[in-house]
N, CA, C and O atoms as a GROMACS GRO file, in nm:
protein
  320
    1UNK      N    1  -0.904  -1.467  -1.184
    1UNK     CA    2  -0.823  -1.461  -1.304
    1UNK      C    3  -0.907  -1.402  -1.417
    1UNK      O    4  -1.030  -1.406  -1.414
    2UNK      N    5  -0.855  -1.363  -1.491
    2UNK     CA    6  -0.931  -1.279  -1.574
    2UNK      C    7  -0.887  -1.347  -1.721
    2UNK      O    8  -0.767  -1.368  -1.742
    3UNK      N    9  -0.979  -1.378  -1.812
    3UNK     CA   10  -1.001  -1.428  -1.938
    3UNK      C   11  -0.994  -1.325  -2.048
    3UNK      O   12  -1.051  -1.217  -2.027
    4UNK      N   13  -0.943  -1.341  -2.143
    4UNK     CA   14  -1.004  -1.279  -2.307
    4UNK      C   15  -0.899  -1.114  -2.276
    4UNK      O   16  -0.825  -1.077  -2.185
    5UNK      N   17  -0.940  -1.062  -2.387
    5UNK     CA   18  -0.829  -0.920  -2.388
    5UNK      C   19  -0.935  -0.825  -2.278
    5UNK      O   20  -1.058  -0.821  -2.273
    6UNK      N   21  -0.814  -0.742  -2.182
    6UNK     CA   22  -0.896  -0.678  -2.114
    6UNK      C   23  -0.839  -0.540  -2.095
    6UNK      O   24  -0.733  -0.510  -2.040
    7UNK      N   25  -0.966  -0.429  -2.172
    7UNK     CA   26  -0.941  -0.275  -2.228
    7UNK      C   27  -1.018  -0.195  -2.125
    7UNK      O   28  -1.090  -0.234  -2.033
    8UNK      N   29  -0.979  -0.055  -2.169
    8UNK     CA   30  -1.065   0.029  -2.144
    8UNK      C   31  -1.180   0.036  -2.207
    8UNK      O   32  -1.187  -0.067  -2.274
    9UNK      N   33  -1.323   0.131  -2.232
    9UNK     CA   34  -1.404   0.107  -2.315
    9UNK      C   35  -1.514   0.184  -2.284
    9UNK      O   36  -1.613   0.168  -2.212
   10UNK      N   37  -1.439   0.346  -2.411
   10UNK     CA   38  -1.399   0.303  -2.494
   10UNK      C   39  -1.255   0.345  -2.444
   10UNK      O   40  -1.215   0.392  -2.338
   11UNK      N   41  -1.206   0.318  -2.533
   11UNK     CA   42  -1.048   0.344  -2.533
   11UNK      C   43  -1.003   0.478  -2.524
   11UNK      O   44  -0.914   0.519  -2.449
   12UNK      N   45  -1.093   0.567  -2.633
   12UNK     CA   46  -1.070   0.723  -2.639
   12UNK      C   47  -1.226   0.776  -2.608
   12UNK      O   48  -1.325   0.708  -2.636
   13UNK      N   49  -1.231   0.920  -2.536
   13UNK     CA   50  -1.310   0.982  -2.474
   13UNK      C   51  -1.285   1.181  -2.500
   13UNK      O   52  -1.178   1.239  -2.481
   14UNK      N   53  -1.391   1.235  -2.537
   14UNK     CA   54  -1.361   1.356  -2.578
   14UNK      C   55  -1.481   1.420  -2.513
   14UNK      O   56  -1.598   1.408  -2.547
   15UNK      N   57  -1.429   1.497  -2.406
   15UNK     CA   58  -1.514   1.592  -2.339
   15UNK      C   59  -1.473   1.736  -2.301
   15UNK      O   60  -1.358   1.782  -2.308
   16UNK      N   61  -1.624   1.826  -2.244
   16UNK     CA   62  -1.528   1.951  -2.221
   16UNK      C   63  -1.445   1.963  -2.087
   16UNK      O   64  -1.440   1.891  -1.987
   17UNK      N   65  -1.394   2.056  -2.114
   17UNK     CA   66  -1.348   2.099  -1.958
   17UNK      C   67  -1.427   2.113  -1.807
   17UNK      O   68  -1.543   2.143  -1.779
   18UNK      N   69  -1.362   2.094  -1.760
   18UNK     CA   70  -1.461   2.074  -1.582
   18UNK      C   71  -1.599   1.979  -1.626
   18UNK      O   72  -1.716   2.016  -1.618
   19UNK      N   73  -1.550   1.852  -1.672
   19UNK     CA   74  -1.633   1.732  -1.678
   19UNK      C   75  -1.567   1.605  -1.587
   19UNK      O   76  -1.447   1.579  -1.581
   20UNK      N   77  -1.656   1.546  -1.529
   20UNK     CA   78  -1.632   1.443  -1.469
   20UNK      C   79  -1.619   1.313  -1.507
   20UNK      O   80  -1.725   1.263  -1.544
   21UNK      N   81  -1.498   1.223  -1.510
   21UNK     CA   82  -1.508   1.109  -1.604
   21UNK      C   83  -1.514   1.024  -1.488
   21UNK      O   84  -1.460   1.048  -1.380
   22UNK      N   85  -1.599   0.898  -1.521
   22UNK     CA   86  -1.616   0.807  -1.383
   22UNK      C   87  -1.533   0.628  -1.491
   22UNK      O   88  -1.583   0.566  -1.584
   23UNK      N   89  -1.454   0.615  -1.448
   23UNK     CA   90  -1.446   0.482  -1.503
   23UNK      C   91  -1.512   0.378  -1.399
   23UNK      O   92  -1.547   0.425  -1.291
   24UNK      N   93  -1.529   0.260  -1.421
   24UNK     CA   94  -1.615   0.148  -1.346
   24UNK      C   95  -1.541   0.036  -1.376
   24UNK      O   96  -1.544   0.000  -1.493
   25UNK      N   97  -1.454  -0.048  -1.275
   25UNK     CA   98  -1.414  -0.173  -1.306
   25UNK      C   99  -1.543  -0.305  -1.317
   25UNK      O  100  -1.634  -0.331  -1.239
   26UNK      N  101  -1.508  -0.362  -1.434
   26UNK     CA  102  -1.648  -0.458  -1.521
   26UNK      C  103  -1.611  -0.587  -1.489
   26UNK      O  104  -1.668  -0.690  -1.527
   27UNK      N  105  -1.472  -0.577  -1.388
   27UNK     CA  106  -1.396  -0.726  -1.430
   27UNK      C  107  -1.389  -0.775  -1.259
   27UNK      O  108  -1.388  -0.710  -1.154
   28UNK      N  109  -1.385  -0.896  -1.285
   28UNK     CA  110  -1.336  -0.934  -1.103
   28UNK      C  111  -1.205  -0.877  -1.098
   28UNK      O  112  -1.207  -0.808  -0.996
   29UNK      N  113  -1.069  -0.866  -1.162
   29UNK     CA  114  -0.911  -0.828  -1.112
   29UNK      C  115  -0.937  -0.695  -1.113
   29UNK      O  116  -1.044  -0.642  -1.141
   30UNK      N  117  -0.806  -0.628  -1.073
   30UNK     CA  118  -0.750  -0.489  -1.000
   30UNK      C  119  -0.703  -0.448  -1.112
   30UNK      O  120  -0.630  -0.510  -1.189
   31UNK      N  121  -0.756  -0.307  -1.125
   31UNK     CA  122  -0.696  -0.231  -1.225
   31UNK      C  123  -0.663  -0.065  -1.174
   31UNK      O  124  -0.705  -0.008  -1.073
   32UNK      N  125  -0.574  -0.015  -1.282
   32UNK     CA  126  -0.536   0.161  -1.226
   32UNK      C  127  -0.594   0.246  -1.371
   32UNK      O  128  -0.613   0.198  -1.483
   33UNK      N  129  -0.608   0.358  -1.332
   33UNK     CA  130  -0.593   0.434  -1.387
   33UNK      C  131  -0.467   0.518  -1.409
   33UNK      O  132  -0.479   0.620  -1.342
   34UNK      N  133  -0.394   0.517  -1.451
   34UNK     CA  134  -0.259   0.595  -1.415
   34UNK      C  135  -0.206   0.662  -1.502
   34UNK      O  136  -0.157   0.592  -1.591
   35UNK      N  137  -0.194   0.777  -1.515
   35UNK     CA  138  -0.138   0.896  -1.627
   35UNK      C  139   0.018   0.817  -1.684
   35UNK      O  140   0.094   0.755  -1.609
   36UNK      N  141   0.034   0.833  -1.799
   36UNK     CA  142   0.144   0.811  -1.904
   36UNK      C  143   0.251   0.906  -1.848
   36UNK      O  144   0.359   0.868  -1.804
   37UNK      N  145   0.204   1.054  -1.855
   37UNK     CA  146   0.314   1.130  -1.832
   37UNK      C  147   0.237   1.216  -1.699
   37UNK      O  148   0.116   1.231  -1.708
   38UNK      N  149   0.300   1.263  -1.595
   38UNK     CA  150   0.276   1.365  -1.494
   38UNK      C  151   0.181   1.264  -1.409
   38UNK      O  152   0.187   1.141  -1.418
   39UNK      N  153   0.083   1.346  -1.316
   39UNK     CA  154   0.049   1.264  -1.205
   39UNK      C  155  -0.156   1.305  -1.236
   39UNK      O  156  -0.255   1.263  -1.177
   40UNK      N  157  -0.143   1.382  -1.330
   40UNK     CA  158  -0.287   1.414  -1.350
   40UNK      C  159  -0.396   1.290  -1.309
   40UNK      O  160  -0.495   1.312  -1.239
   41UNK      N  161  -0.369   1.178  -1.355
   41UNK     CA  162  -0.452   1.046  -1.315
   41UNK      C  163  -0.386   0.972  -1.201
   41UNK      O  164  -0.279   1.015  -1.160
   42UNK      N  165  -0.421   0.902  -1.165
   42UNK     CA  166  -0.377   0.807  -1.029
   42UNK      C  167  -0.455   0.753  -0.954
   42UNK      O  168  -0.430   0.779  -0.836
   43UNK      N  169  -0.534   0.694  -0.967
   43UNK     CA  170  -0.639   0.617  -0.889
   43UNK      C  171  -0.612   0.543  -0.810
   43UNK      O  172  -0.702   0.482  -0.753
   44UNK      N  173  -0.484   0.522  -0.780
   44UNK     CA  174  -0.447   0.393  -0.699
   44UNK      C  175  -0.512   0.259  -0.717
   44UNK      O  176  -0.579   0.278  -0.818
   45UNK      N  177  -0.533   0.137  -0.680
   45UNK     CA  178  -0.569   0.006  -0.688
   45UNK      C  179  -0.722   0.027  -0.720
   45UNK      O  180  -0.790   0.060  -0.623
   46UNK      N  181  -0.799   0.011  -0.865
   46UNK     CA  182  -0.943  -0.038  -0.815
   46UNK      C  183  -1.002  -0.136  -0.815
   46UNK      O  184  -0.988  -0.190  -0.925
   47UNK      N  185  -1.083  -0.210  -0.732
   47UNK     CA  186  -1.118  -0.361  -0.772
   47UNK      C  187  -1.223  -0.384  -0.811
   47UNK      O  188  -1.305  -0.292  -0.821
   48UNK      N  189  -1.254  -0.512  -0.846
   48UNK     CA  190  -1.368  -0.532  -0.922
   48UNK      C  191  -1.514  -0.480  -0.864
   48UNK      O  192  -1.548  -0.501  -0.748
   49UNK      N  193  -1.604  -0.404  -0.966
   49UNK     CA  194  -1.708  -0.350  -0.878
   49UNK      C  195  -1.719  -0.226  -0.825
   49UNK      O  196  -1.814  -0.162  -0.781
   50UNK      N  197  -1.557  -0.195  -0.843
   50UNK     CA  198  -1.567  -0.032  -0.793
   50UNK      C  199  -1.554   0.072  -0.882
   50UNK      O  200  -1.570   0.040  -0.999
   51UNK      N  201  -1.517   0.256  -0.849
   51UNK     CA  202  -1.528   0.318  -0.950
   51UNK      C  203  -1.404   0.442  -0.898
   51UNK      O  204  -1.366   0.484  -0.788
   52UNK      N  205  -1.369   0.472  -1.036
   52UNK     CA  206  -1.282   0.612  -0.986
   52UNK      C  207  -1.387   0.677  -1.088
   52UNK      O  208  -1.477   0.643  -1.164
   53UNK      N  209  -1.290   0.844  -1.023
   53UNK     CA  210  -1.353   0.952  -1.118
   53UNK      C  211  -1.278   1.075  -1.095
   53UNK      O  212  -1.224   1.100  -0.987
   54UNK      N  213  -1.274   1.159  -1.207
   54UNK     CA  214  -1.140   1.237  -1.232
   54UNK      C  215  -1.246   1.346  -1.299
   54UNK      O  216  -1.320   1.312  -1.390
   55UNK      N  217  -1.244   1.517  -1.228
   55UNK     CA  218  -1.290   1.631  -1.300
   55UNK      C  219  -1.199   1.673  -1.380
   55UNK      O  220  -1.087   1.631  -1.348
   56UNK      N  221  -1.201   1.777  -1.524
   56UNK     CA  222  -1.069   1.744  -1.570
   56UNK      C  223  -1.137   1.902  -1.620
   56UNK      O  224  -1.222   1.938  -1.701
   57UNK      N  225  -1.051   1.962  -1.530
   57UNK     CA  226  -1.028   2.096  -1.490
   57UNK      C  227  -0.944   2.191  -1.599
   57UNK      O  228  -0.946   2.310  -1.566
   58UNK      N  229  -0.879   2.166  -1.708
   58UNK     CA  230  -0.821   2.221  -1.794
   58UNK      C  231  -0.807   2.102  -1.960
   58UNK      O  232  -0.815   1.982  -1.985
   59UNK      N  233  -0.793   2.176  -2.003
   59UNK     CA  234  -0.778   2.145  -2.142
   59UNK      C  235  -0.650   2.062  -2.164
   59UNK      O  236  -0.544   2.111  -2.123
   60UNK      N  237  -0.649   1.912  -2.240
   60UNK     CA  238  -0.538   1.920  -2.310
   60UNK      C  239  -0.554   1.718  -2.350
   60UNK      O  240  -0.654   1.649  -2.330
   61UNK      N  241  -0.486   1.695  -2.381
   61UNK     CA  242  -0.504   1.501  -2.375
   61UNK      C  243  -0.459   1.470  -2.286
   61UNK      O  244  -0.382   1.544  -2.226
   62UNK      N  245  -0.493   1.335  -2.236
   62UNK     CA  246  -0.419   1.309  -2.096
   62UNK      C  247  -0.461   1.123  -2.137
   62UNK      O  248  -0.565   1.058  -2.131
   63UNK      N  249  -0.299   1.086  -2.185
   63UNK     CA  250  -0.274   0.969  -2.216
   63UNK      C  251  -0.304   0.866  -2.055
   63UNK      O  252  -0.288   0.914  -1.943
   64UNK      N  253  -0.331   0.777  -2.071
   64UNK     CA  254  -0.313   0.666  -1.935
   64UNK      C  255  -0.303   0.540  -1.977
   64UNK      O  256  -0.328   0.511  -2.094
   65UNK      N  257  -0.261   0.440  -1.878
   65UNK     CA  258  -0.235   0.309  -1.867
   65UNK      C  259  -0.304   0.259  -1.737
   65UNK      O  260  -0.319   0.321  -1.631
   66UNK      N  261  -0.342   0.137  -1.768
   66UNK     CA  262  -0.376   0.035  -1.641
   66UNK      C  263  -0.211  -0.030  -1.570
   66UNK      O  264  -0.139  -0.112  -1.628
   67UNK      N  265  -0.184   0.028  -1.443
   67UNK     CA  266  -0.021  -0.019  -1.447
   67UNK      C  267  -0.023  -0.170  -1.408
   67UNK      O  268   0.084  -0.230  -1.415
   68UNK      N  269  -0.131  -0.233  -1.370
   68UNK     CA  270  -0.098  -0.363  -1.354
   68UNK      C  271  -0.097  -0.457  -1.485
   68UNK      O  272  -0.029  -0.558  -1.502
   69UNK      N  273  -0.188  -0.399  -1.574
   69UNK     CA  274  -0.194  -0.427  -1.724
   69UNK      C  275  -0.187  -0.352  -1.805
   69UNK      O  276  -0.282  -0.295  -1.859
   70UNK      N  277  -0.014  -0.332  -1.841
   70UNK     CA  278   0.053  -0.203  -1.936
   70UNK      C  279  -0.026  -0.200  -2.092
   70UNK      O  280  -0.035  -0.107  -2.172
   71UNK      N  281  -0.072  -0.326  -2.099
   71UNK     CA  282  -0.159  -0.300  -2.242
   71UNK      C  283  -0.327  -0.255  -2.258
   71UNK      O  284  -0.390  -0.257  -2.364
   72UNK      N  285  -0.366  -0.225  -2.159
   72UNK     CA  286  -0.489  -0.160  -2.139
   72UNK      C  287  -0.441   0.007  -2.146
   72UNK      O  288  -0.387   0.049  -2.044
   73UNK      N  289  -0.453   0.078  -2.231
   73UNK     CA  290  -0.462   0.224  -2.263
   73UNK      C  291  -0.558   0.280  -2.282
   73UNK      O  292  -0.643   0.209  -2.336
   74UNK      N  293  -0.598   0.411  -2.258
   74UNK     CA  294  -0.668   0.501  -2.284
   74UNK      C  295  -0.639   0.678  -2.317
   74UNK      O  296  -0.541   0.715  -2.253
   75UNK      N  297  -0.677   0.745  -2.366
   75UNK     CA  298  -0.759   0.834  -2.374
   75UNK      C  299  -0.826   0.969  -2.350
   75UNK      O  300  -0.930   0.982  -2.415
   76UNK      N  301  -0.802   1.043  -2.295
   76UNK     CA  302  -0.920   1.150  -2.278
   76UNK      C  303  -0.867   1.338  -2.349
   76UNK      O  304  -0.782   1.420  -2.314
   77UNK      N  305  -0.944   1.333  -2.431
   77UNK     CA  306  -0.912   1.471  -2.487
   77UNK      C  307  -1.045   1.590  -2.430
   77UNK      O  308  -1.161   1.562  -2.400
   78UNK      N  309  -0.998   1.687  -2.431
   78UNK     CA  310  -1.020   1.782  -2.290
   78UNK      C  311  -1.016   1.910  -2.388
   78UNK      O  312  -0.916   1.977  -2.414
   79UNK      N  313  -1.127   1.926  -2.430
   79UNK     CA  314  -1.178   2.052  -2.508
   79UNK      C  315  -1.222   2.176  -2.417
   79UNK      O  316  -1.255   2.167  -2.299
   80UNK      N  317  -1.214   2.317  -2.507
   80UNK     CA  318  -1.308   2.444  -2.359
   80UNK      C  319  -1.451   2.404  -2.417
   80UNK      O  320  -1.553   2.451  -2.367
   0.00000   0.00000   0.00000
């Protein structure tokens, strides 16, 4: 079970293009990465201890949510 408010962090992230973002779950529960709009993110299930990571091949923001915890948001703006 997981205690206290639980975010991304940080929340927002600004890198260039064809950079690799690695998120790292910090928590014992299951979390996603999962794009707001389109399919750009999708990590499927990660659990505690593990890691996704996403090259981000073009320019633009790319809103996301944790879908098991709709109030965990993030972030990533995608400069050349």
């Amino acid at each position: 079970m997981l205690s206290g408010p639980v975010r991304f962090a940080p929340t927002s992230l600004t890198v260039n293009v064809n950079t690799t973002v690695v998120w790292y779950n910090a928590t014992g529960g299951t979390h996603t990465v999962t794009s707001d709009a389109g399919d750009e993110l999708n990590s499927g299930n990660i659990g505690g201890g593990k890691f996704f990571s996403h090259e981000f091949e073009s320019t633009g923001t790319f809103d996301y949510h944790c879908a098991i915890h709709p109030s965990m948001t993030g972030t990533i703006e995608v400069e050349p």
